[in-house]
Biopython code that builds the backbone (N, CA, C, O; Angstrom):
import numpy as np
from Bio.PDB.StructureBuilder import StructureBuilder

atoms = [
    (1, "UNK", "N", (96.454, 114.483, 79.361)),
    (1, "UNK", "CA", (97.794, 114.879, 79.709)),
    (1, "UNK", "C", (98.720, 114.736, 78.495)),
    (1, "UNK", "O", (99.756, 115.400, 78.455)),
    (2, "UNK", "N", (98.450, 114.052, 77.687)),
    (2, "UNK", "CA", (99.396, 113.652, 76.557)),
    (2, "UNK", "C", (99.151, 114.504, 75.810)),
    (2, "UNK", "O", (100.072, 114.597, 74.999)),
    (3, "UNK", "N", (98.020, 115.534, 75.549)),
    (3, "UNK", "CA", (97.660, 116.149, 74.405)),
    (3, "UNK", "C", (98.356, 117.713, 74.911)),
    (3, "UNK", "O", (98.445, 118.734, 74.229)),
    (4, "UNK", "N", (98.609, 117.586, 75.731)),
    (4, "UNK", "CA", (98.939, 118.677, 76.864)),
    (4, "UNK", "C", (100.726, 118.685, 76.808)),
    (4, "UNK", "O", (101.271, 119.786, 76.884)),
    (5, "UNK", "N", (101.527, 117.525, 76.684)),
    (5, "UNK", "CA", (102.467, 117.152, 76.690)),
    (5, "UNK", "C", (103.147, 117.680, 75.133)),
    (5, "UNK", "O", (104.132, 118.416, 75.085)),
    (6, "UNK", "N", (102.538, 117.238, 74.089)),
    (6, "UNK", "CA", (102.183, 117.620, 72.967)),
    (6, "UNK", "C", (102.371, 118.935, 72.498)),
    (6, "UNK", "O", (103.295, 119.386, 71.821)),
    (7, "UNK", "N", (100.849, 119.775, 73.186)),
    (7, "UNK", "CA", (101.166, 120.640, 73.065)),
    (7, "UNK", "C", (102.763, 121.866, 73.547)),
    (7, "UNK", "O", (103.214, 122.973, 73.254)),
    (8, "UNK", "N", (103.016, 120.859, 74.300)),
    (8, "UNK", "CA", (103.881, 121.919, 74.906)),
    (8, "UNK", "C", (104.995, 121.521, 73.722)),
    (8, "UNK", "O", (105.458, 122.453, 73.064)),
    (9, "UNK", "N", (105.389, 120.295, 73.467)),
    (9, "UNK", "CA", (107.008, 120.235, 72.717)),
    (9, "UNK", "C", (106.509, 121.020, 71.851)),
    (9, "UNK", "O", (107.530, 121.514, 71.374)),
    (10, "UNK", "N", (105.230, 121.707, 71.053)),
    (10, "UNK", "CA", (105.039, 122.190, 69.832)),
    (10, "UNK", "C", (105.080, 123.894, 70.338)),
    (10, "UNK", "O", (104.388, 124.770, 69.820)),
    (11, "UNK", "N", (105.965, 124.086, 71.358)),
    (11, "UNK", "CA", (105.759, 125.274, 71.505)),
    (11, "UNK", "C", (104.844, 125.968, 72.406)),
    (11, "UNK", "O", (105.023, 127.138, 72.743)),
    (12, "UNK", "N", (104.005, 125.354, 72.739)),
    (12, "UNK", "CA", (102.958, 126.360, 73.066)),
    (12, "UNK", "C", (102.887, 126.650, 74.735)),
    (12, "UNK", "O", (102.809, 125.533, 75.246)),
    (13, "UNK", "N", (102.883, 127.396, 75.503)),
    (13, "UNK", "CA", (103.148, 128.318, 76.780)),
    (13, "UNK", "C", (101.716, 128.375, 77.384)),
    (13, "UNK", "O", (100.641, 128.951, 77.214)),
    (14, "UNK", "N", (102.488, 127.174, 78.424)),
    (14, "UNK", "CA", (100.910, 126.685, 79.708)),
    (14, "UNK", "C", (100.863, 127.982, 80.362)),
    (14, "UNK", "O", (101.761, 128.818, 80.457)),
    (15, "UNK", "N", (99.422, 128.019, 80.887)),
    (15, "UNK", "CA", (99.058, 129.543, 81.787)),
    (15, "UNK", "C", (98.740, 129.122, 82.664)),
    (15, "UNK", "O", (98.903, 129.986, 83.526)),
    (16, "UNK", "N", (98.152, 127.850, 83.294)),
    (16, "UNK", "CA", (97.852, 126.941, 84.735)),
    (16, "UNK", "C", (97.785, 125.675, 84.223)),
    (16, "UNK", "O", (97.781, 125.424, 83.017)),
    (17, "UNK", "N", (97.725, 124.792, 85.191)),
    (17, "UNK", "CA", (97.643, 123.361, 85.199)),
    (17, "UNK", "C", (97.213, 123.402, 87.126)),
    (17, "UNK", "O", (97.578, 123.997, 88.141)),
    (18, "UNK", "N", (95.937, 122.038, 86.582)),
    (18, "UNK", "CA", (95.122, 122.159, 88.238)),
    (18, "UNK", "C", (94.271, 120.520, 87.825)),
    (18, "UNK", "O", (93.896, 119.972, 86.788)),
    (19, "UNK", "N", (94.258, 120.208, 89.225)),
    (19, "UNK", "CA", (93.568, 119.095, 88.893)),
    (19, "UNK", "C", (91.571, 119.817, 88.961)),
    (19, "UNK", "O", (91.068, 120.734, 89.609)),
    (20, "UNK", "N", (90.937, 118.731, 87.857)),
    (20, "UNK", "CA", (89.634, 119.399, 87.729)),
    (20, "UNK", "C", (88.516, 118.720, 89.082)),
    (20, "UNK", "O", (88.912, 118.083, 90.058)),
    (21, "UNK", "N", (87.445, 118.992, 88.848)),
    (21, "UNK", "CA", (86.571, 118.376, 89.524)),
    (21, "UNK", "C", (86.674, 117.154, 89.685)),
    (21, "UNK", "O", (87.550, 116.710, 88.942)),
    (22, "UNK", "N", (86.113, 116.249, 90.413)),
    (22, "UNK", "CA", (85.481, 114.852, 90.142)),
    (22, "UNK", "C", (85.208, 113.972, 89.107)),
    (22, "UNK", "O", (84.017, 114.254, 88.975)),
    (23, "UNK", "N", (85.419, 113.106, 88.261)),
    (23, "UNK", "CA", (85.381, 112.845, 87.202)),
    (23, "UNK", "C", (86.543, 113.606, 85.837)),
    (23, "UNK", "O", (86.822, 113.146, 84.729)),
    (24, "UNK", "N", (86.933, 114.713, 86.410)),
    (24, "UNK", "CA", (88.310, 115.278, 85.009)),
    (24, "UNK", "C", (89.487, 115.331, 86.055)),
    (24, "UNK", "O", (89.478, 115.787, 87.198)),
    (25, "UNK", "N", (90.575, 114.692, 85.291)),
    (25, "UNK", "CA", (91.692, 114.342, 86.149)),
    (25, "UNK", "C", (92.753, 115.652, 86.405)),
    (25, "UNK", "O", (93.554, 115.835, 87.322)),
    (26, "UNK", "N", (92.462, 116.394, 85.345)),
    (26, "UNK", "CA", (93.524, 117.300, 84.806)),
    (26, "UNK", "C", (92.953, 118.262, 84.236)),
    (26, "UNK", "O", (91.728, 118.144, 84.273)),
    (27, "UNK", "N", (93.293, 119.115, 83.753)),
    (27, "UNK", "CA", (93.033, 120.872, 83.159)),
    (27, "UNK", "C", (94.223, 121.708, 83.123)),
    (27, "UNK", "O", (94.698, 122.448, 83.985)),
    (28, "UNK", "N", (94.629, 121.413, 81.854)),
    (28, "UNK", "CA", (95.627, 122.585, 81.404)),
    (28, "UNK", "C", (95.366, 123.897, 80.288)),
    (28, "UNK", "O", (94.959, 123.828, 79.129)),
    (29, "UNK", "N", (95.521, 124.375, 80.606)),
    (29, "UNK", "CA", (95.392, 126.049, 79.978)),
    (29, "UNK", "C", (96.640, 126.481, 79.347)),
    (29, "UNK", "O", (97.764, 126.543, 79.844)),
    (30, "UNK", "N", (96.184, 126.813, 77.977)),
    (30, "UNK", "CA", (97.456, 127.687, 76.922)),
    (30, "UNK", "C", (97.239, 128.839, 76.237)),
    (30, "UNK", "O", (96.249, 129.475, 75.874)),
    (31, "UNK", "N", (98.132, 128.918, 76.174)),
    (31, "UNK", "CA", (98.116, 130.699, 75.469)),
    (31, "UNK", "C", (97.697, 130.362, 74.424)),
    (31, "UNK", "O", (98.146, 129.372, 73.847)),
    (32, "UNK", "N", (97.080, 130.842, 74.111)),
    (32, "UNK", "CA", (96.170, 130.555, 72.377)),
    (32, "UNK", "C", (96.424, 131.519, 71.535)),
    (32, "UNK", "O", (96.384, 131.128, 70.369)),
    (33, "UNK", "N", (96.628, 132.435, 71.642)),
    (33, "UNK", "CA", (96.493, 133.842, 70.930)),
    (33, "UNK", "C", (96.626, 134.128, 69.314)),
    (33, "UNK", "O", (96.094, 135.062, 68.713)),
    (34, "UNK", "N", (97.326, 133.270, 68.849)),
    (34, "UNK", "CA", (96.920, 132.583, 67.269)),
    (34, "UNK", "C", (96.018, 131.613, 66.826)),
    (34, "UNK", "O", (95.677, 131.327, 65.678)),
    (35, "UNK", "N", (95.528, 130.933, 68.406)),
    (35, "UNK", "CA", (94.286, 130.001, 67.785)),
    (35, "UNK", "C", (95.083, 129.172, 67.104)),
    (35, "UNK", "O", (94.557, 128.644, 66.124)),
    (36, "UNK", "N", (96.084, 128.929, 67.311)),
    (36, "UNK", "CA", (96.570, 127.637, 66.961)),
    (36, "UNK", "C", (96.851, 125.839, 67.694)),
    (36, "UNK", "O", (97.082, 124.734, 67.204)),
    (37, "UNK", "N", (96.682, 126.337, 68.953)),
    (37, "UNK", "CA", (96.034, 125.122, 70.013)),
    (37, "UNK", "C", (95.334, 123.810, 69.255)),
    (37, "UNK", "O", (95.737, 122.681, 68.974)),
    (38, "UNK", "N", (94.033, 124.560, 69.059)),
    (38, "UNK", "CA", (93.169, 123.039, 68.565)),
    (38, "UNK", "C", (93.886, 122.522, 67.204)),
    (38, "UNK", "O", (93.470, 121.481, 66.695)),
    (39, "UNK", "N", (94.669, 123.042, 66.769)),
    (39, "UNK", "CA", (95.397, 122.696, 65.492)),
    (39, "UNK", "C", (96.122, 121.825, 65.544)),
    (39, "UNK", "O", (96.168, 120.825, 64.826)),
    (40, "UNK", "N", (97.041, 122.248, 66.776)),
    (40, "UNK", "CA", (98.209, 121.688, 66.940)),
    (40, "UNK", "C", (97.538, 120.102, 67.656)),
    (40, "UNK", "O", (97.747, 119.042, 67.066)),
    (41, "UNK", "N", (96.809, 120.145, 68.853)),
    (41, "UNK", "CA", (95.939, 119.098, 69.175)),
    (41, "UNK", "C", (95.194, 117.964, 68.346)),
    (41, "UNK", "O", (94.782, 116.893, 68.792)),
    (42, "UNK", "N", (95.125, 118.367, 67.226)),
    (42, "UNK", "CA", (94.229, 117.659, 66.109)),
    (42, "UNK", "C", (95.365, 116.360, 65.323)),
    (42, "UNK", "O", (95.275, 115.219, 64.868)),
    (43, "UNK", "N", (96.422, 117.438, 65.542)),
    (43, "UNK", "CA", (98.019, 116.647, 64.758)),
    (43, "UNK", "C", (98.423, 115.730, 65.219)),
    (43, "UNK", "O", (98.988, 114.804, 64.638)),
    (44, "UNK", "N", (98.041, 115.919, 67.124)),
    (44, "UNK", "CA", (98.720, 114.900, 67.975)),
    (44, "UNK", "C", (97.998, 112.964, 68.081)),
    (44, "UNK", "O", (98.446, 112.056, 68.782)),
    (45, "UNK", "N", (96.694, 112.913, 67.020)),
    (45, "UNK", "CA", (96.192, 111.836, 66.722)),
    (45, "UNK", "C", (96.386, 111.241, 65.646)),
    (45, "UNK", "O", (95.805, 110.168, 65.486)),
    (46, "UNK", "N", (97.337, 111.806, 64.495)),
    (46, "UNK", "CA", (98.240, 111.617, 63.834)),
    (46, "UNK", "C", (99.499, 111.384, 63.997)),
    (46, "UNK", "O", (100.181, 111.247, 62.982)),
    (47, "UNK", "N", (100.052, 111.293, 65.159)),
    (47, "UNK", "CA", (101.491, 111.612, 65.150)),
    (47, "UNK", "C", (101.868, 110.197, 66.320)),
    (47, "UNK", "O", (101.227, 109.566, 67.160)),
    (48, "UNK", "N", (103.410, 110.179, 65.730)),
    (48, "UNK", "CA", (103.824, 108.941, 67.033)),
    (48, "UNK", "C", (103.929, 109.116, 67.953)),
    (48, "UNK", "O", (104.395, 108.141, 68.543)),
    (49, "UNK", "N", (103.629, 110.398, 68.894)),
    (49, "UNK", "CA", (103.085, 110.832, 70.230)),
    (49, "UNK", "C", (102.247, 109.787, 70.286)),
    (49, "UNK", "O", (102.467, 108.826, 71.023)),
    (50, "UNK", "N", (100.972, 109.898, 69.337)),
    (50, "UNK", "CA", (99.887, 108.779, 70.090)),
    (50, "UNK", "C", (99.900, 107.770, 69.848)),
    (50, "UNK", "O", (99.059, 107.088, 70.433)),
    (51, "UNK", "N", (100.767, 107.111, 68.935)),
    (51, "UNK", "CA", (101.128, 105.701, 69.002)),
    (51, "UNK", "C", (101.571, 105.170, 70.260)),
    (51, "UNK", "O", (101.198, 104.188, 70.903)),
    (52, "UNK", "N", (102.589, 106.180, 70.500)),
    (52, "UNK", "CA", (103.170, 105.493, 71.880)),
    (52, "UNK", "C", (102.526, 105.845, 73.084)),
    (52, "UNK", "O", (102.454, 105.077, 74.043)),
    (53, "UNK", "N", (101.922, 107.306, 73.055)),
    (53, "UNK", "CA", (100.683, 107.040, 74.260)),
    (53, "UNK", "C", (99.888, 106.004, 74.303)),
    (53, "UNK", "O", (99.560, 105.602, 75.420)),
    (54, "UNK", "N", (99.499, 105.474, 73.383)),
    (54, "UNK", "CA", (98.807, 104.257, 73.250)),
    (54, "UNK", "C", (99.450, 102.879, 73.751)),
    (54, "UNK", "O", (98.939, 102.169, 74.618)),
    (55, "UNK", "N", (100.394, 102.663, 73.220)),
    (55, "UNK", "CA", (100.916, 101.359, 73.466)),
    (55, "UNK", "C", (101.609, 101.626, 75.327)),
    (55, "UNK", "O", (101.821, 100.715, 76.126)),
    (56, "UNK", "N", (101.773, 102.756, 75.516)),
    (56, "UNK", "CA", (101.871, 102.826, 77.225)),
    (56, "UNK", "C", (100.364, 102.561, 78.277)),
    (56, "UNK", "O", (100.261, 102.161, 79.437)),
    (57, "UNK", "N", (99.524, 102.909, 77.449)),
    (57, "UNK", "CA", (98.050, 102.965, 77.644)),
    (57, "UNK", "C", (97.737, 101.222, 78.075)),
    (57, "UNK", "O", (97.241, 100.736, 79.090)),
    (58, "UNK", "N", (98.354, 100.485, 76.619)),
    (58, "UNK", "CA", (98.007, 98.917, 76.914)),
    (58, "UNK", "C", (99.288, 98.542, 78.080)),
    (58, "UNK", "O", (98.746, 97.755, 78.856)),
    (59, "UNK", "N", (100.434, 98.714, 78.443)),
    (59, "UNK", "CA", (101.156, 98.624, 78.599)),
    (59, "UNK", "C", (100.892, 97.974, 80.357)),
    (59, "UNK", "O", (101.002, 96.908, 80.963)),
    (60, "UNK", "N", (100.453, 99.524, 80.646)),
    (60, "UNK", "CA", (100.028, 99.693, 82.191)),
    (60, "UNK", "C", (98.524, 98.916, 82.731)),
    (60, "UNK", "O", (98.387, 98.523, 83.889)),
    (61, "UNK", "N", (97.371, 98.772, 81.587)),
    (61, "UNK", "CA", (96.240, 97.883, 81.497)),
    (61, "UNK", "C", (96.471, 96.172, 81.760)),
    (61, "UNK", "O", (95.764, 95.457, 82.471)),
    (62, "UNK", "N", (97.962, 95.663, 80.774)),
    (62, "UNK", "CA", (97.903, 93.921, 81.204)),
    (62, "UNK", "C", (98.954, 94.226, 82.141)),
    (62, "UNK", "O", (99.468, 93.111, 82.241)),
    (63, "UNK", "N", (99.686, 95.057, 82.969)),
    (63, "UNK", "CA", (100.009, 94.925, 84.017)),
    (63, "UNK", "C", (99.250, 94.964, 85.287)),
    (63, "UNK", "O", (99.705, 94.488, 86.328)),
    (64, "UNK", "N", (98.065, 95.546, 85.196)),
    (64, "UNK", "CA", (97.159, 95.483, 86.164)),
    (64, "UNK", "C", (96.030, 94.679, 86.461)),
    (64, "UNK", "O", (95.442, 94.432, 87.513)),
    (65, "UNK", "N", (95.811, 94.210, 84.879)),
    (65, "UNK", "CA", (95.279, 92.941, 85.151)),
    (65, "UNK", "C", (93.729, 93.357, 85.178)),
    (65, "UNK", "O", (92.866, 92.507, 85.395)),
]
sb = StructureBuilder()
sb.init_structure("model")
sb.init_model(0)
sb.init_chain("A")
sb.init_seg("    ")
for serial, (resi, resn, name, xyz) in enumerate(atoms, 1):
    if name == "N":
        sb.init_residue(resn, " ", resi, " ")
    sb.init_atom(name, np.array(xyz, "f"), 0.0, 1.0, " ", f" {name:<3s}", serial, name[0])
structure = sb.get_structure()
């Protein structure tokens, strides 16, 4: 969802969002049409998007114990 989140502030124009099977929580779909998607996705493990996805990640983990 975060990479999805991501993608979107960078512009990029969802075509569905659905929850997946059993085991995948989520499935979002983007317009790709420059093939710039996995690009932009690649950036978001660099970037303080995933710092702070992360530290929300531990955040919600020692609250639950």
């Amino acid at each position: 969802m975060s990479i999805a989140a991501f993608l979107l502030m960078n512009e990029r124009v969802i075509i569905q969002a659905n929850r997946g099977m059993p085991g995948q929580k989520y499935i979002f779909e983007f317009k790709d049409d420059d093939e710039m998607c996995y690009k932009i996705a690649l950036k978001f493990l660099s970037s303080k998007c995933s710092k702070y996805d992360g530290h929300l990640r531990m955040l919600r983990s020692m609250i639950r114990g």
